[in-house]
C-alpha positions in Angstrom: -143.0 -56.3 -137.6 -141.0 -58.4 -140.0 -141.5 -62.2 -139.4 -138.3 -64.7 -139.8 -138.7 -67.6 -141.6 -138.3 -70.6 -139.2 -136.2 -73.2 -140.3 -137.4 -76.6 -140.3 -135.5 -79.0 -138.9 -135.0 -82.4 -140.9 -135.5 -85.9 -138.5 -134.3 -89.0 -139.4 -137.5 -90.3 -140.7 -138.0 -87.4 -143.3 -134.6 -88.0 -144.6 -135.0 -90.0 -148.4 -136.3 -93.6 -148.2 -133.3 -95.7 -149.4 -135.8 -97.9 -151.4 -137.0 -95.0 -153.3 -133.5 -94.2 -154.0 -133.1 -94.0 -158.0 -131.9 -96.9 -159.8 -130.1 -97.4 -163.4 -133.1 -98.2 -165.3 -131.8 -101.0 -168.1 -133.4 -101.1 -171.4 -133.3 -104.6 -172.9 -132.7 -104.4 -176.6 -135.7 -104.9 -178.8 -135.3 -107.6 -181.4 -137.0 -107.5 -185.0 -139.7 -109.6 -185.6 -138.7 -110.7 -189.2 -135.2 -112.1 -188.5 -136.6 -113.9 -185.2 -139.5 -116.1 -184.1 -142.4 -117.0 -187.3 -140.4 -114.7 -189.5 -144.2 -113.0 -191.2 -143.6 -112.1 -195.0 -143.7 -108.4 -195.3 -146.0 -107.8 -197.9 -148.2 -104.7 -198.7 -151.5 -107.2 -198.9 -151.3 -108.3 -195.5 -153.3 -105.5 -193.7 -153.2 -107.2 -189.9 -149.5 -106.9 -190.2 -148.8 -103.4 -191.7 -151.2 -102.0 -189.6 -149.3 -102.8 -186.2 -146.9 -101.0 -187.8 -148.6 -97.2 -188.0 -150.1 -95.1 -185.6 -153.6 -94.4 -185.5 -152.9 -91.4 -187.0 -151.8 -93.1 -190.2 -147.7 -92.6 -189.6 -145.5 -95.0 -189.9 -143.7 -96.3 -186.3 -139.8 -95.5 -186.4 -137.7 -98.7 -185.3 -136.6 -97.1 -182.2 -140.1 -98.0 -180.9 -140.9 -101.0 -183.0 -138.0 -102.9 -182.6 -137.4 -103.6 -186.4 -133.9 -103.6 -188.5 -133.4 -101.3 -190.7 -133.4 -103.4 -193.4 -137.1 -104.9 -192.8 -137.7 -100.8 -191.5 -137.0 -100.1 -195.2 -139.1 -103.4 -196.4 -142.2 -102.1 -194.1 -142.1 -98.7 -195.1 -142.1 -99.4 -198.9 -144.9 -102.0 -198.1 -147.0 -99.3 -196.1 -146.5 -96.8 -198.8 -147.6 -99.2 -201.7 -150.8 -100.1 -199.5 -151.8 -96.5 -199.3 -151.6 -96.0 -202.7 -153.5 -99.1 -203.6 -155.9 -98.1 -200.9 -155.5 -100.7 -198.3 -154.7 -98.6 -195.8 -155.8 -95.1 -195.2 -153.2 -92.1 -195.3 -154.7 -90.0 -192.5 -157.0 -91.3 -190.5 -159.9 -89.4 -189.5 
């Protein structure tokens, strides 16, 4: 014998919850850190700083994520890049 599928009949409750109903998620625009607030000097000595700045894989964080401008992008990258070759910060981490 071949069995029909029975079709399930929808209530009112099972209907979608209108506070799970999807909203327009906003994304608030990231400022840079160096043209607002303390304004830190980007500087390839200053360890603490540079290091927020790469992953813990040693690569560098794009601006998209970190917020920065692209000039101060370009100032932090050169920084990061000088550090690693003067051994302050590692270029893969292990």
């Amino acid at each position: 014998m071949i069995k029909k599928k029975q079709e399930r009949k929808r209530s009112k409750d099972s209907k979608e919850d209108p506070k799970r109903r999807s909203r327009p998620v906003v994304f608030r625009k990231k400022k840079c850190k160096f043209c607002f607030g303390d304004k830190p000097e980007i500087s390839y000595f200053n360890y603490e700083l540079l290091s927020k700045f790469i992953t813990e894989r040693g690569k560098i964080i794009p601006s998209r994520f970190s917020g920065t401008c692209a000039k101060h992008q370009r100032k932090l990258a050169k920084a990061i890049k000088r550090a690693r070759n003067a051994g302050i910060l590692p270029f893969l981490a292990e």
